[in-house]
C-alpha positions in Angstrom: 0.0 0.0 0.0 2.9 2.3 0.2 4.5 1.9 -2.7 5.8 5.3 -4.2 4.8 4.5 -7.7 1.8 2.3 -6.6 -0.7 3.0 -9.7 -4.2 2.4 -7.9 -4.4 -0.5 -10.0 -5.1 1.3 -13.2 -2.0 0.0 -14.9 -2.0 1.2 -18.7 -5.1 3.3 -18.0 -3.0 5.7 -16.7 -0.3 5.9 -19.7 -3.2 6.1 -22.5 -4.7 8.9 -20.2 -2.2 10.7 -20.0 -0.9 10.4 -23.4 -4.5 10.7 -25.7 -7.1 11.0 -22.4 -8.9 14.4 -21.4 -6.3 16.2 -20.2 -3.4 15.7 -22.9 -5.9 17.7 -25.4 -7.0 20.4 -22.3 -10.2 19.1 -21.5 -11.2 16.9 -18.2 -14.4 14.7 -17.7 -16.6 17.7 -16.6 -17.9 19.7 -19.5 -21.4 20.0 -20.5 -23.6 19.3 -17.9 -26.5 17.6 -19.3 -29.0 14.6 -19.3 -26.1 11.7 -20.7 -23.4 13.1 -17.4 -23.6 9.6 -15.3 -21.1 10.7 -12.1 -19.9 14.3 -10.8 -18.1 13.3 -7.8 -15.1 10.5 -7.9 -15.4 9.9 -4.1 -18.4 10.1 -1.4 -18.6 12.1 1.4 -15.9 11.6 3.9 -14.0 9.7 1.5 -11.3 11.8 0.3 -9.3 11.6 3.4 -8.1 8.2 3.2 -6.7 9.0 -0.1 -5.1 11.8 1.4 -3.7 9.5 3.9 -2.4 7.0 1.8 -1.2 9.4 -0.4 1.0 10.4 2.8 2.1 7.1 3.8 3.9 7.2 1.0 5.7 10.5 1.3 5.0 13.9 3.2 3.4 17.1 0.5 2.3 19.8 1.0 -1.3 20.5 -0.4 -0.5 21.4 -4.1 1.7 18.2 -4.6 -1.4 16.4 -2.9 -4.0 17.8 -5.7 -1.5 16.8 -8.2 -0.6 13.6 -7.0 -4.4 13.1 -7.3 -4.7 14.2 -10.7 -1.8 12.4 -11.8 -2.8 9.0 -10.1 -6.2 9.0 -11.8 -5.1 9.7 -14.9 -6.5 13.4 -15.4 -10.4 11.8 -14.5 -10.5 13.3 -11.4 -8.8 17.6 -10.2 -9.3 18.0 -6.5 -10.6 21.2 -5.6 -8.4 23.1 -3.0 -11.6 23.5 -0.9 -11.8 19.9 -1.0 -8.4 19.3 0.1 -7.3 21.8 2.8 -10.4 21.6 4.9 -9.7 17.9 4.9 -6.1 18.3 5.3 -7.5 20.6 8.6 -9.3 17.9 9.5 -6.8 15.1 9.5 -4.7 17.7 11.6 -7.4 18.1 14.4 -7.7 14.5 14.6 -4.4 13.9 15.1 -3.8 11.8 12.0 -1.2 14.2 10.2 0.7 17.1 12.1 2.3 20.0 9.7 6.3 21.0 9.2 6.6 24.2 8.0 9.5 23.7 5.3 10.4 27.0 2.9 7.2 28.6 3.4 5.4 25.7 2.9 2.7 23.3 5.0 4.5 20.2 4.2 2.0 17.5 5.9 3.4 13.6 7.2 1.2 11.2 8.6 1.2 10.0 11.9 1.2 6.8 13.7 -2.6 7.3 14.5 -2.9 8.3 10.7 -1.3 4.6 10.1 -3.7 3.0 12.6 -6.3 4.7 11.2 -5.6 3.5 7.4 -4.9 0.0 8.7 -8.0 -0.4 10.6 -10.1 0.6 7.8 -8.2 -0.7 4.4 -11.3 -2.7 3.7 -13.1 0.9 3.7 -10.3 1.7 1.7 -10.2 -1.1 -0.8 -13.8 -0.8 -1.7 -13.1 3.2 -2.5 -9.9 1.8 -4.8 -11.9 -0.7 -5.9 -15.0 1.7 -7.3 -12.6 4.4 -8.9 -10.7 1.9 -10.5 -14.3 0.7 -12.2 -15.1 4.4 -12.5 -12.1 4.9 -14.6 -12.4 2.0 -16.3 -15.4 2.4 -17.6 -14.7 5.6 -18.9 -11.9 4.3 -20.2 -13.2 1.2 -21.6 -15.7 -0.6 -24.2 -17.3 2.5 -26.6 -15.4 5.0 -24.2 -12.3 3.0 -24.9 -12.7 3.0 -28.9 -13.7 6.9 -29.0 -10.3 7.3 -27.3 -8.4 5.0 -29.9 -10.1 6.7 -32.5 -9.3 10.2 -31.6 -6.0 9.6 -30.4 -5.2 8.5 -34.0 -6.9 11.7 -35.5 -4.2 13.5 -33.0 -1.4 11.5 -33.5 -2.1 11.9 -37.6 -2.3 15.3 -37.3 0.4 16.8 -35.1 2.6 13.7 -35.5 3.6 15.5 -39.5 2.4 19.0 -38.3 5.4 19.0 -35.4 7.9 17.7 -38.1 7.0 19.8 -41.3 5.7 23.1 -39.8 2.1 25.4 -40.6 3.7 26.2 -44.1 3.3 22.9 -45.3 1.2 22.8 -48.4 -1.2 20.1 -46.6 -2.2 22.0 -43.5 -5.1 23.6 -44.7 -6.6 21.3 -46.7 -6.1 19.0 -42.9 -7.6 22.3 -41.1 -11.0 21.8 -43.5 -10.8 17.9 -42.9 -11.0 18.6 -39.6 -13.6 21.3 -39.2 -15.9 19.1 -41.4 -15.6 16.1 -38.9 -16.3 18.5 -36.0 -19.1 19.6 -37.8 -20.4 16.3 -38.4 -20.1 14.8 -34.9 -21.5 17.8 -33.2 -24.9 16.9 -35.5 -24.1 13.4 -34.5 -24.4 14.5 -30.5 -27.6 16.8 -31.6 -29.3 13.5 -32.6 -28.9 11.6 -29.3 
């Protein structure tokens, strides 16, 4: 459970995410709130700080490197809020389960032995949490989700694999910018129909 480049169990999911997922092309999983939007929150109530916890049994951060760590662990699906993470952070404090070391300026938070106690008495709490993001991201990341990924990922790599080498000059580019503005067009209608 402590290992420093423990991947939640996403494995690969994290490398195609962060390679051709949501954020390598500027956009997360939020978006257009409307009537197709299945989750809005990647934990429950309360949840958030045992994955702050483990997250600090594996090393001490302060709360940026906590909200990246996140991020970066769950492959871009999931940006904590700071208002999510330093209240909690407070929290853990008050209970006993982190203390705070000021270090350049900077809250730099370790866990404590009751923080440890506290992970270890409820890992099966714990596990089930892992156990539902890891579906979460899976399914987003999987099945039709999985192919719409593929699919665009080679549109990008197509594109800006040439683009990067030859430059905007190149003779092809806007004839590519009209291919691609015409497949935009057409799956926008395509969306408009569901």
């Amino acid at each position: 459970m402590g290992n420093r480049n423990d991947d939640w169990g996403l494995g690969d999911l994290t490398d195609f995410f962060n390679s051709f997922g949501p954020r390598a092309f500027g956009f997360g999983t939020g978006g257009n709130r409307n009537r197709h939007r299945r989750r809005t929150h990647m934990f429950e109530s309360g949840e958030v700080k045992f994955v702050i916890l483990r997250l600090l049994k594996e090393k001490p951060r302060h709360g940026y490197e906590i909200i990246k760590a996140l991020e970066e662990r769950l492959a871009g699906c999931y940006t904590a809020s700071p208002g999510t993470i330093y209240p909690t952070l407070q929290l853990l404090e008050d209970q006993g389960y982190v203390r705070v070391v000021e270090e350049n300026g900077k809250k730099v938070y370790h866990i404590t032995p009751e923080g440890e106690a506290f992970l270890e008495e409820h890992k099966d709490a714990i596990e089930d949490i892992f156990d539902r993001v890891r579906d979460t991201v899976r399914d987003f990341a999987g099945g039709p989700m999985g192919d719409l990924h593929a699919a665009f990922a080679r549109v990008a790599g197509a594109t800006y694999k040439r683009a990067w080498r030859w430059g905007g000059g190149h003779a092809a580019v806007p004839r590519i910018v009209e291919i691609l503005t015409r497949a935009a067009d057409e799956i926008e209608r395509e969306w408009e129909k569901a």
